[in-house]
C-alpha positions as CSV (number, residue, x, y, z in Angstrom):
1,X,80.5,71.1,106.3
2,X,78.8,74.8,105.6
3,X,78.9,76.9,108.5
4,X,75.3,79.1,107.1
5,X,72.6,78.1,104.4
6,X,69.9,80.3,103.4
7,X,67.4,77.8,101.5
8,X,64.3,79.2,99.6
9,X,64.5,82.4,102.3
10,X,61.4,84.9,101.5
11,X,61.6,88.5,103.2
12,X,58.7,90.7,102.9
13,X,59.2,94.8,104.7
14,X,56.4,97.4,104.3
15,X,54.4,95.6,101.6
16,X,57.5,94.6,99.2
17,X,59.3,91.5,98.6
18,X,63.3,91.9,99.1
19,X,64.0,88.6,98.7
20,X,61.9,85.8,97.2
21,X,63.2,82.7,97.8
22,X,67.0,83.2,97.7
23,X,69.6,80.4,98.6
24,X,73.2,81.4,99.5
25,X,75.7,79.0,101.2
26,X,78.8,79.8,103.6
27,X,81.6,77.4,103.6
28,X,84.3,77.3,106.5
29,X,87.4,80.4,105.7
30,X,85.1,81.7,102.5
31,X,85.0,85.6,102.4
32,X,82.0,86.6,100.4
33,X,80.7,90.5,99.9
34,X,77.1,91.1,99.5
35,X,76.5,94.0,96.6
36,X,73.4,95.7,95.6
37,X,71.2,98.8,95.2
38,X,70.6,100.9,98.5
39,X,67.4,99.1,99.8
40,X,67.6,96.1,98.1
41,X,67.7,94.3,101.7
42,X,71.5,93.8,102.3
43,X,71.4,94.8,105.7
44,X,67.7,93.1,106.2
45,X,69.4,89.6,104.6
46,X,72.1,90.1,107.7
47,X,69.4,90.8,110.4
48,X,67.5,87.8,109.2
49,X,70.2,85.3,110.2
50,X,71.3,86.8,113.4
51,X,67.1,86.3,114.2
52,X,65.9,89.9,114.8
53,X,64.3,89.9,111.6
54,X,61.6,86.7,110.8
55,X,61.2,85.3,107.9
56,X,58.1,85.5,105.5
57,X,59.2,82.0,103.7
58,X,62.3,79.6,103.5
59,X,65.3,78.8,106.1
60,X,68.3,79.7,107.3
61,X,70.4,77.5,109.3
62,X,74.0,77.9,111.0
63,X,76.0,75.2,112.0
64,X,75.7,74.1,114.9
65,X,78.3,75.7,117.8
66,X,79.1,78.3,114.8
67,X,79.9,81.6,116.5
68,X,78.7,84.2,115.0
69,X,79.3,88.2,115.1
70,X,78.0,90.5,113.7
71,X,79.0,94.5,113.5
72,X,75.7,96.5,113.9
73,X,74.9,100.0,112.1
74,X,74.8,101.0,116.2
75,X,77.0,102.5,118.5
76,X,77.7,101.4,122.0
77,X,76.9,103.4,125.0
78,X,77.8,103.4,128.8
79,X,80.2,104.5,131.7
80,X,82.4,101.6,130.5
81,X,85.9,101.9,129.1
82,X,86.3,101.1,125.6
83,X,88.7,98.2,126.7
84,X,85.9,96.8,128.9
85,X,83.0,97.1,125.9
86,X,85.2,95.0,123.1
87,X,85.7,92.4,126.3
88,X,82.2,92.1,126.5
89,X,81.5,91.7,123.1
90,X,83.0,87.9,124.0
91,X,79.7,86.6,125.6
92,X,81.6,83.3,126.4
93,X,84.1,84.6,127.7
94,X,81.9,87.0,130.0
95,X,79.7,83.8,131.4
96,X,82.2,81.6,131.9
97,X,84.4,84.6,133.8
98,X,81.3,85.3,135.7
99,X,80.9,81.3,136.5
100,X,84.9,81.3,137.3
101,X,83.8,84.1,139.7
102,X,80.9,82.4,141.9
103,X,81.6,80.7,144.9
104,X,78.7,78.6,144.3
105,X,80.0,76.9,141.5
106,X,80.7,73.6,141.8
107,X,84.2,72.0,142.1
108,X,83.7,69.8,139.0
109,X,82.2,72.5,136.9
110,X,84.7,75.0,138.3
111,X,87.3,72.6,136.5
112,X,85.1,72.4,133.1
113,X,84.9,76.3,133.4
114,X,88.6,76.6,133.9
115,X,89.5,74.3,131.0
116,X,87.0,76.2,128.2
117,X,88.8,79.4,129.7
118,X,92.2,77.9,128.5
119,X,90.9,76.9,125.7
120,X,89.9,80.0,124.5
121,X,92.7,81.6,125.7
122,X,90.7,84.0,127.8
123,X,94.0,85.4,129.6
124,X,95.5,86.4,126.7
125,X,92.1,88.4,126.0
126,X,92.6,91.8,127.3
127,X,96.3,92.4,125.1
128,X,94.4,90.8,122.0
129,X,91.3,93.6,122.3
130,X,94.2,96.1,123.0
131,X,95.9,95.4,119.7
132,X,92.9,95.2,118.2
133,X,91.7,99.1,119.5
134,X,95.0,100.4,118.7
135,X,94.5,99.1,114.9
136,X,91.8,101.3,114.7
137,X,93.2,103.7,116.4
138,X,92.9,104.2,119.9
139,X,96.0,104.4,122.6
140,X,96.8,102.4,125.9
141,X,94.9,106.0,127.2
142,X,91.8,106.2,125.6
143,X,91.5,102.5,126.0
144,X,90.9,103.3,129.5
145,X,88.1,106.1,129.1
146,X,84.7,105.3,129.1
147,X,82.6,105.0,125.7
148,X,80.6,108.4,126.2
149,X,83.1,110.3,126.3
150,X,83.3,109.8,122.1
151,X,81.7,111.0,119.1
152,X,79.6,108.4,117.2
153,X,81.8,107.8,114.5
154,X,84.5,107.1,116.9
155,X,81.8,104.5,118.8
156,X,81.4,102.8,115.9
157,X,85.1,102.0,115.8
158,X,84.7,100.4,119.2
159,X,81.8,98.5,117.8
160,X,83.9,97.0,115.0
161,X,86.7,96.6,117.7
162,X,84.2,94.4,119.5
163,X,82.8,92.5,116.3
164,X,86.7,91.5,115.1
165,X,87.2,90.9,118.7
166,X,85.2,87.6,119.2
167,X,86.7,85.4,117.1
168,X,84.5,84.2,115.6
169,X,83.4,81.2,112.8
170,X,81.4,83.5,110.3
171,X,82.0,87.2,110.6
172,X,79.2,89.8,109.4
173,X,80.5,93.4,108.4
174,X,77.4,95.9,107.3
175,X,79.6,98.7,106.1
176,X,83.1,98.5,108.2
177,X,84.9,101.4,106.9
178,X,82.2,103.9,106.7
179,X,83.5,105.6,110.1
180,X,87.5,104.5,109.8
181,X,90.4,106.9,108.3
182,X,92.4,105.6,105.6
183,X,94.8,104.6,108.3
184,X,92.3,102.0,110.3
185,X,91.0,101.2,106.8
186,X,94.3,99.1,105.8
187,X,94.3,98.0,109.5
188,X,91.6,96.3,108.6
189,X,92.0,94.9,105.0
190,X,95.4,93.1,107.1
191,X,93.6,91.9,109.8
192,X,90.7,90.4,107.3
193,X,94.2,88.9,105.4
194,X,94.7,86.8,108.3
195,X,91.1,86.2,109.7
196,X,90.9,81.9,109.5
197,X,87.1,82.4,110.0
198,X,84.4,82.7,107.1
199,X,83.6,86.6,106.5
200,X,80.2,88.5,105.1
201,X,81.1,92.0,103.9
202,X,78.6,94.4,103.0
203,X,80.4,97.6,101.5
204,X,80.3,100.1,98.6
205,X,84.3,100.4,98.7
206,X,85.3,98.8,95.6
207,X,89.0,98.4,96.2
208,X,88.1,96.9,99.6
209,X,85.6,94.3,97.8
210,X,88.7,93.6,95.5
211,X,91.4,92.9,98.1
212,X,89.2,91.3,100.8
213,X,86.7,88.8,99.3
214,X,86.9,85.7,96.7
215,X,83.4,86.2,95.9
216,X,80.4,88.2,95.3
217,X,76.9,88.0,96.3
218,X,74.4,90.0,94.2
219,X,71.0,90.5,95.6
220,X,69.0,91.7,92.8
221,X,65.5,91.6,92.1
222,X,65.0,89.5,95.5
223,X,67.2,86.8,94.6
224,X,70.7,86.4,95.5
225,X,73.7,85.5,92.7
226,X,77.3,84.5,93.3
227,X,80.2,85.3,91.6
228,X,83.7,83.9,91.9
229,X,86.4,86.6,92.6
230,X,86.3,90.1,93.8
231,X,84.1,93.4,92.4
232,X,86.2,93.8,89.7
233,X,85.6,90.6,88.0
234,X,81.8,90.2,89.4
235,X,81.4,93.7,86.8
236,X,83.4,91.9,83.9
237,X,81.1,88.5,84.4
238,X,77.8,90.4,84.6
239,X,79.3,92.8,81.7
240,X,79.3,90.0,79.3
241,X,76.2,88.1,80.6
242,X,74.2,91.4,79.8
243,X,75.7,90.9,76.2
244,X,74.9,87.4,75.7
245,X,71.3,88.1,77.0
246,X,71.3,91.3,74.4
247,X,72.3,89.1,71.8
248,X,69.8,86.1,72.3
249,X,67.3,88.3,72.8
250,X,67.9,90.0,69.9
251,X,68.1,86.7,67.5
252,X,64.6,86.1,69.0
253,X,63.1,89.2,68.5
254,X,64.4,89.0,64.6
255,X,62.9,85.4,64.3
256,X,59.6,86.4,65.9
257,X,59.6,89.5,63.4
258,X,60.3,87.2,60.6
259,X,57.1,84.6,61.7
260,X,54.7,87.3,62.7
261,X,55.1,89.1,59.3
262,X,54.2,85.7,57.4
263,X,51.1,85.7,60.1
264,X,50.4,89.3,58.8
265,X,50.5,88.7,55.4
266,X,48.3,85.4,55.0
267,X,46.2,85.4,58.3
268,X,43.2,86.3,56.1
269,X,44.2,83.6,53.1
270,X,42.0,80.6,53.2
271,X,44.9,78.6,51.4
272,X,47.7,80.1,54.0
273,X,45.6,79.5,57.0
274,X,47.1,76.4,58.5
275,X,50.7,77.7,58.4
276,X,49.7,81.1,59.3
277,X,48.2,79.5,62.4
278,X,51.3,76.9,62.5
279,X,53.7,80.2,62.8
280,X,51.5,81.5,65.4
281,X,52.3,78.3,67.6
282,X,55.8,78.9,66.5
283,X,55.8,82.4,68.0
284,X,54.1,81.6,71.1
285,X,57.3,79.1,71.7
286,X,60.0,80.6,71.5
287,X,61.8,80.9,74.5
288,X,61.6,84.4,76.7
289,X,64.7,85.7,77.2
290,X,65.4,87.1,80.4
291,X,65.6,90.9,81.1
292,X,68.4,92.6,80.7
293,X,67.4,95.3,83.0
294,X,69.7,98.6,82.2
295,X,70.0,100.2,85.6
296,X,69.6,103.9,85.4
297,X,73.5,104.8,85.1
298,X,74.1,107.5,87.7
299,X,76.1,110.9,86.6
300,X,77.6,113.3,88.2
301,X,78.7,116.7,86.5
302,X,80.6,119.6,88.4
303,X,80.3,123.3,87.2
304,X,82.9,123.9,85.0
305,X,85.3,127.3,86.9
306,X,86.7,130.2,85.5
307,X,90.5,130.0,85.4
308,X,92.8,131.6,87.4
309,X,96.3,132.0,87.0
310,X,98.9,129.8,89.0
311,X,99.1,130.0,91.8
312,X,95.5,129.8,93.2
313,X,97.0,129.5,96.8
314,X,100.0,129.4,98.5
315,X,101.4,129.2,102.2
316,X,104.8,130.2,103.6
317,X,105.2,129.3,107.5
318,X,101.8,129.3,108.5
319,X,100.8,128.2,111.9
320,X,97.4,127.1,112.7
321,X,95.6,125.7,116.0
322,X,92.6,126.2,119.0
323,X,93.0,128.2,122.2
324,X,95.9,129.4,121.1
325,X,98.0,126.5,120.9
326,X,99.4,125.3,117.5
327,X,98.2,122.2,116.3
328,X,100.2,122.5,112.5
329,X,103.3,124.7,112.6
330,X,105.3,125.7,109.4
331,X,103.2,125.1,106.6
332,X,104.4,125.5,103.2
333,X,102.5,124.6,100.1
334,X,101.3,125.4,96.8
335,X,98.0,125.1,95.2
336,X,97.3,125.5,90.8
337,X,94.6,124.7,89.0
338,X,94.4,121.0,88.0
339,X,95.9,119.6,91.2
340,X,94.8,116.6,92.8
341,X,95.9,116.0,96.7
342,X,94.8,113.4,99.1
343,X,96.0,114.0,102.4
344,X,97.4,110.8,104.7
345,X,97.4,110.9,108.2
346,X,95.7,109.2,111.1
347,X,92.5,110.8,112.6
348,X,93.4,113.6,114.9
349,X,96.5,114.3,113.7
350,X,95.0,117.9,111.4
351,X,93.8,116.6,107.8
352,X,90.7,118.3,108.7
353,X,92.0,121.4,110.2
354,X,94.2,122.2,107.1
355,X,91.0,121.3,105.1
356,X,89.2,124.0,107.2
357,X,92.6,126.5,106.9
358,X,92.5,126.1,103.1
359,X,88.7,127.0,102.7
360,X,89.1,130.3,104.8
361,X,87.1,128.7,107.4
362,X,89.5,129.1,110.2
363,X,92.2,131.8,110.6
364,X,96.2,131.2,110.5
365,X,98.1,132.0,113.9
366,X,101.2,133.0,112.2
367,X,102.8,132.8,108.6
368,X,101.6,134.2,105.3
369,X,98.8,132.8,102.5
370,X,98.3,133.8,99.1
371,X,94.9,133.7,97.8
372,X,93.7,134.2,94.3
373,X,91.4,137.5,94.4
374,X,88.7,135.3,92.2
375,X,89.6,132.5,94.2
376,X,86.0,130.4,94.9
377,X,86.1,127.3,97.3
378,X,83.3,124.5,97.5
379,X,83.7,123.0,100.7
380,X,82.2,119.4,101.2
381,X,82.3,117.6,105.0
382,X,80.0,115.0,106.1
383,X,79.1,116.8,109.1
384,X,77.3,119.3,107.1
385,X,74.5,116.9,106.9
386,X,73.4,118.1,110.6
387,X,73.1,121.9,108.9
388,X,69.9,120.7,106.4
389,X,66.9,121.2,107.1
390,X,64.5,118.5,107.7
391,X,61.3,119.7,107.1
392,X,62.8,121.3,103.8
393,X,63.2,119.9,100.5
394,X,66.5,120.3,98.2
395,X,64.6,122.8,96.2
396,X,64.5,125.0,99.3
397,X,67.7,124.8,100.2
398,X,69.1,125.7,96.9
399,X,67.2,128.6,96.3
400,X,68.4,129.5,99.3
401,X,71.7,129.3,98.1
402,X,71.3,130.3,95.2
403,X,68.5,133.8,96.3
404,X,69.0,135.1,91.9
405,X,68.7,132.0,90.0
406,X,65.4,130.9,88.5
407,X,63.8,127.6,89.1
408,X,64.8,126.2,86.2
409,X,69.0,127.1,87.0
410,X,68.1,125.4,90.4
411,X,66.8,122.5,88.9
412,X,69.6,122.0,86.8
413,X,72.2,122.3,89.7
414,X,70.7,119.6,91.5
415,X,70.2,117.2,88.2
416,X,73.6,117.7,88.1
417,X,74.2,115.0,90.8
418,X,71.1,112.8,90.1
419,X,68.7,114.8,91.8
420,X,65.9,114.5,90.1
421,X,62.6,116.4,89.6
422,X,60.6,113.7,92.6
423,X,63.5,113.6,95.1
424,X,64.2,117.8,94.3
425,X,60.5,118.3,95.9
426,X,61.0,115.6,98.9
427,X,61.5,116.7,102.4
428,X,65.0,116.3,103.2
429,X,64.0,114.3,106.2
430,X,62.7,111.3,103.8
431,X,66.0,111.8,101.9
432,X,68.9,108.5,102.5
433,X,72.2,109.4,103.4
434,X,73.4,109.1,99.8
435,X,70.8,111.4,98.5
436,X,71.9,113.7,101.6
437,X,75.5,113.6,100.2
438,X,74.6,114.6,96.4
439,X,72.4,117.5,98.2
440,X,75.6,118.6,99.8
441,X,77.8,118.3,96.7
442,X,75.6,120.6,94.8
443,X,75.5,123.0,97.4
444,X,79.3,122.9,97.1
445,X,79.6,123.3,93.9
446,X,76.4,126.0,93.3
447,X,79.3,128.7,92.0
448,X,81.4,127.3,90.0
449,X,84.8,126.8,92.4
450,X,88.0,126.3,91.2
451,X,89.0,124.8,93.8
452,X,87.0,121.4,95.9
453,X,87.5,120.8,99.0
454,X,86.0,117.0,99.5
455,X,86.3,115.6,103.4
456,X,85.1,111.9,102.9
457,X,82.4,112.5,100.4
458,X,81.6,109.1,99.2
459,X,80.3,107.5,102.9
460,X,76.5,107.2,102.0
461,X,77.3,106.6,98.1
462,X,76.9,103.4,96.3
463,X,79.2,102.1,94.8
464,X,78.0,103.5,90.8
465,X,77.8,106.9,92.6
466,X,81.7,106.4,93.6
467,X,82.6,105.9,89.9
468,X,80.0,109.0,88.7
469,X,82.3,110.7,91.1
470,X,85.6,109.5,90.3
471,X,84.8,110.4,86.1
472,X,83.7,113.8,87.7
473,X,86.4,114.6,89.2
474,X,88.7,113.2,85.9
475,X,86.7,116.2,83.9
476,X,86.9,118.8,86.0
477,X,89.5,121.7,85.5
478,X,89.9,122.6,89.0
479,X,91.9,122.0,92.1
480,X,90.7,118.7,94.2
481,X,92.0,118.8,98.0
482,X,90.7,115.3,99.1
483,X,90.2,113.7,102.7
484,X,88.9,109.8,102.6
485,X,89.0,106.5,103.7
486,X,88.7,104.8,100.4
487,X,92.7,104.1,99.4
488,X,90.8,103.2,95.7
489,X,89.4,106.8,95.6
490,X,92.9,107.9,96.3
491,X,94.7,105.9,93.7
492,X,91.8,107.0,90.8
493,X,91.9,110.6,91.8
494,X,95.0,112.0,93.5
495,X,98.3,112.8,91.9
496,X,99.7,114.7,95.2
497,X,100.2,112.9,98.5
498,X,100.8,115.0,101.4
499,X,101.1,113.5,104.4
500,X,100.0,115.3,107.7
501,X,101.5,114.2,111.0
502,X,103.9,115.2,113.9
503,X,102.1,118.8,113.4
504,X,103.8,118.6,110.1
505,X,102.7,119.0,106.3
506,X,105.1,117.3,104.0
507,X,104.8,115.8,100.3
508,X,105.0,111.9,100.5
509,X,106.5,109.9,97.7
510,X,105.2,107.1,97.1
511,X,101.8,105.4,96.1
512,X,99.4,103.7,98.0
513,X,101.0,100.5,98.1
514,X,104.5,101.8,99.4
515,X,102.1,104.0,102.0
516,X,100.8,100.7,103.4
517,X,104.4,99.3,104.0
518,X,105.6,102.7,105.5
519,X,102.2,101.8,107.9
520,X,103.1,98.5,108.6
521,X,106.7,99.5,109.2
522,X,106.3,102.3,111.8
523,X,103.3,100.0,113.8
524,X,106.2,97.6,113.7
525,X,108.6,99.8,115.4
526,X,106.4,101.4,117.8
527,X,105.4,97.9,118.8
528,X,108.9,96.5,119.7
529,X,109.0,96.0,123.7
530,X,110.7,98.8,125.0
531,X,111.5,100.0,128.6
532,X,110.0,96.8,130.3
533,X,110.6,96.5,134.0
534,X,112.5,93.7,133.9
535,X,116.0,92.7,133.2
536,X,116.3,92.7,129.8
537,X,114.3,95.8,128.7
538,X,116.7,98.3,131.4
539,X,119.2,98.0,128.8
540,X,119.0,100.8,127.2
541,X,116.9,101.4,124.1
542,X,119.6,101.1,121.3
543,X,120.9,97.8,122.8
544,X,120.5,94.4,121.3
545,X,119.2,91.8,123.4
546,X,121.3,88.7,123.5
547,X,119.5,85.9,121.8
548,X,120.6,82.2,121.9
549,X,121.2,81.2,118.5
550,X,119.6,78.2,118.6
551,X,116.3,79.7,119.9
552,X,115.6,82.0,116.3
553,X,115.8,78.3,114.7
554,X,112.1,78.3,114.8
555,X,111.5,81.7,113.6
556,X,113.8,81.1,110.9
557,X,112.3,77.6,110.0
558,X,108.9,79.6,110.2
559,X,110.1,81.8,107.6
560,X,111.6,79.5,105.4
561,X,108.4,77.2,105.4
562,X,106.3,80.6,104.5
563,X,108.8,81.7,101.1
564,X,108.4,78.2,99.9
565,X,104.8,78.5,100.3
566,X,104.4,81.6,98.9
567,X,106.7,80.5,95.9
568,X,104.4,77.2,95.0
569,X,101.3,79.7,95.2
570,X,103.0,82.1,93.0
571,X,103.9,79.4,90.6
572,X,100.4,77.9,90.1
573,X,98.8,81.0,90.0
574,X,100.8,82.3,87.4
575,X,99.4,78.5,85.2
576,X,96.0,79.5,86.4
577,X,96.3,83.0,84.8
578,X,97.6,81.4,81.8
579,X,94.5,79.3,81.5
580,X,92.5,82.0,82.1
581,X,94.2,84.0,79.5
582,X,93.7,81.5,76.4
583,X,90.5,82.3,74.9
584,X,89.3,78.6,74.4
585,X,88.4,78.2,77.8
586,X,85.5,80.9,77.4
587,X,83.7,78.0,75.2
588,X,80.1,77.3,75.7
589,X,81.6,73.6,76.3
590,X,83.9,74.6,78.7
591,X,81.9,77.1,81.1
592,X,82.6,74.8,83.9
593,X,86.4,74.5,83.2
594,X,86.2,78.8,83.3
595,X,84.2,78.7,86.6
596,X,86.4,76.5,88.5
597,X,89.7,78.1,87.4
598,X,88.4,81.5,88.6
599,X,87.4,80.2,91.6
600,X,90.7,78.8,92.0
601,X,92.0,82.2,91.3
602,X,90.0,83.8,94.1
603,X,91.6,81.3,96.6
604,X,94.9,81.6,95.5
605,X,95.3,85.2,95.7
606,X,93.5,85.1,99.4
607,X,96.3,82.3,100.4
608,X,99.2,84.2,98.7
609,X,98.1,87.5,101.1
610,X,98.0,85.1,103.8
611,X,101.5,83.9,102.9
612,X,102.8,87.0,102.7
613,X,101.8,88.2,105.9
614,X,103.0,85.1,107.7
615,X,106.5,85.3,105.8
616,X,106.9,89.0,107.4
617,X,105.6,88.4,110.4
618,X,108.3,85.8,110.7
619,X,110.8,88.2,109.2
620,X,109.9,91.2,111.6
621,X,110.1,88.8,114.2
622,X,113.5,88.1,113.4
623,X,114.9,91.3,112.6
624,X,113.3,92.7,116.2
625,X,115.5,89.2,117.6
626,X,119.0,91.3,115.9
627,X,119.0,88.1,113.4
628,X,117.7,89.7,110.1
């Protein structure tokens, strides 16, 4: 049975149709992301089923005791603790507690209300939100302070915190990661690995669409597509659909040319006029091919710098900090022309402040720096939207910038990142956010620096934006130091890891993928009970508890059952692959043969992640037991 179905649904905002009657369905455990231009309607589409938005035409119907949550573009406000706020996001829970709590409820319902509280397992409750806050990373501390205390961007983590937190049958994410380090980010591509529930995901983070979904939902020109698999392949489909629309479009057009020149050339011949006239029948049936609408393809182009001689920068023992008090100690690195460095580290921990120390923005409390004389740093951060200038248009700003250059080497700057000529002369108030961000990049980059400085610079971009970015960034000669939560931007861009934690600033390694088992690890580690009050945690902390044998049986069983598992998956979908790889199956005759096997793909690799994460959970498990 389908948990949500959108039949014939028409939405009309401000005069103009976003979708005209669209049809999407939701089966139970499906994970689906919803793609498509900023203002096509995505996050409309999600307010229409929650029922704050009516609809102009159509229906949409959830099944019926379906829970359903939803993560708003809002942030929660009040004296309440963040612990208390994800609590509350259970509304359930928080009438049937509030029922529990009455003494005028009656005996008989009082049992009814007790039961549905077991059911849920409302006890466990308050360690399950816990977890869930500390994935996105707030301690047992901060737990316990109240939700004004914090920034938006960290709200917006409690509001996710709150959405995850309900457990519920169909899950609605409008842009998850947006406010998350790259930390909570794989946080949260795990715990969507192991979510039983159905998922919507809107989100311009391509690797996230790849890992996290089995299918994709296009809305485009008001009606909604699917596509089995993740982004990747939804680009390779539409890729050669535009093709085979080209082509039949083109056969067409060369038969139409052929008829309507035989029309041309005996319209006005007595003898030829019943087959002229029998062509022009001819012409007026042959079938219209569909579109192939070629959106606009978005560039980006940085300056190109002067070159400097290595270094451009360097650091030996440099110290750096507020009030006085060190925040990074000891800093050593190195900095040439051509580099490319992400930083890793959790929010907090200084990726910003050494962003900040690099630019000459902030000074160094001890230790020595090497600078390039020449030396020119373009120095992107989110936060700099606040410094623009409403009532102002980009024009303003860059002349501004820019006090010698003529209109026309203003211009040009800001067609550099798809600003063009209409949105130059718009009010920066009427701007979106990702035409914000492209404002800020070309301030950046106004003189030519050698080296960019880019602190999550792709939140308000779309997803053909990201890639403009990523071949930008592939072209130019200079130094890239990069801060984001997108580990796909990492892998296309970086070539340096340095990892910034424990006031530290060390090269890491590995690659993304060996990053995310060094996360899982340490989370694992700092998670093993240790220094209980009871009896067995006074033991000391390098002391093996004493386990009966016989009780790890299940564990191991557990374990056992989840590498056979993963082995049968593995096994069919390397066959499925091999299907898919045989160039027969991409037949005309077979279309429905190549549908179902990608499909079957899509599922497979969502069940072999789900595998995989029960097969270590059972290993940790054991190995925490002493019986690894």
């Amino acid at each position: 049975m389908s948990l949500l179905i959108l039949s014939g649904v028409t939405i009309r905002m401000a005069g103009r149709t976003l979708l005209n009657q669209a049809d999407l369905t939701v089966d139970p455990g499906r994970r689906i992301g919803l793609v498509g231009r900023n203002g096509a309607g995505k996050s409309t589409l999600f307010k229409a089923i929650t029922g704050s938005v009516a609809l102009d035409g159509g229906d949409i119907r959830l099944a019926a005791r379906a829970r359903l949550s939803y993560l708003k573009q809002e942030a929660p406000s009040g004296p309440q603790s963040l612990l208390e706020t994800v609590l509350r996001g259970d509304e359930e829970r928080e009438a049937l507690m509030a029922e529990a709590d009455d003494p005028n409820t009656e005996p008989m319902r009082l049992a009814e209300v007790h039961d549905r509280l077991h059911t849920i397992g409302a006890d466990a409750a308050p360690a399950r939100a816990a977890t869930i806050l500390a994935g996105l990373g707030f301690d047992a501390a901060t737990q316990a302070r109240p939700v004004d205390e914090f920034s938006g961007g960290w709200r917006m983590r409690v509001a996710l915190a709150t959405a995850l937190f309900s457990n519920p049958d169909i899950l609605l994410l409008d842009e998850p990661t947006n406010h998350l380090d790259l930390e909570a980010t794989l946080w949260l591509e795990t715990w969507l690995a192991k979510f039983p529930g159905a998922c919507l995901l809107i989100s311009h983070d391509r690797g996230l669409l790849d890992r996290c979904v089995d299918s994709i939902a296009h809305l485009d020109q008001a009606k909604i597509s699917l596509t089995p698999g993740g982004y990747d392949e939804f680009v390779r489909i539409r890729t050669e659909r535009a093709m085979q629309l080209k082509s039949q479009a083109e056969k067409v057009a060369d038969q139409k040319a052929h008829l309507q020149q035989f029309v041309d050339r005996f319209r006005a011949s007595a003898a030829k006029a019943k087959q002229a006239q029998a062509r022009i029948k001819a012409i007026a049936k042959l079938p219209q091919i569909e579109s192939v609408i070629e959106d606009t393809v978005t560039r980006f182009n940085f300056p190109e710098p002067a070159q400097l001689a290595p270094p451009i920068l360097s650091m030996d023992g440099v110290s750096v900090g507020y009030d006085g008090k060190p925040l990074l100690r000891n800093i050593s690195l190195r900095i040439d022309m051509g580099d490319r460095i992400a930083l890793l580290g959790a929010n907090g921990n200084g990726k910003s402040t050494l962003a900040k120390l690099i630019a000459g923005r902030m000074e160094q409390m001890g230790g020595k720096t090497f600078r390039g004389p020449k030396l020119r740093v373009g120095f992107f951060a989110q936060h700099q939207e606040d410094e623009l200038i409403g009532h102002e248009t980009p024009i303003d700003h860059m002349q501004r910038a820019l006090p010698t250059a003529t209109l026309q080497q203003v211009r040009s700057q800001l067609a550099r990142f798809g600003i063009d000529s209409e949105r130059a002369n718009t009010k920066v108030s009427a701007c979106s956010g990702g035409e914000k961000a492209r404002l800020l990049l070309a301030l950046a980059t106004r003189d030519a620096p050698q080296m960019l400085i880019l602190d999550e610079p792709t939140n308000h971009l779309d997803i053909d934006a990201k890639d403009a970015m990523v071949r930008a960034l592939g072209a130019y000669s200079g130094a890239v130091l990069l801060i984001t939560h997108d580990p796909n931007l990492v892998e296309l861009v970086a070539d340096q890891l340095w990892l910034v934690a424990d006031g530290q600033v060390k090269p890491y390694d590995g690659d993304m993928d060996e990053y995310r088992v060094f996360l899982a690890e340490r989370a694992r580690i700092s998670g093993r009970p240790a220094g209980r009050g009871d009896a067995t945690g006074m033991q000391g902390k390098h002391a093996k508890k004493q386990v009966d044998n016989k009780a790890l049986n299940p564990l191991r069983k557990q374990a056992k059952n989840a590498e056979a598992k993963l082995a049968k998956l593995t096994e069919e979908l390397k066959k499925v692959e091999e299907t898919l790889a045989n160039p027969s199956i991409y037949q005309p005759h077979r279309m429905g043969d190549m549908i179902s096997a990608k499909t079957r793909l899509s599922d497979l690799k969502r069940e072999i992640k789900s595998a995989e994460a029960e097969w270590m959970e059972a290993e940790e498990a054991l190995e925490a037991a002493g019986a690894a």
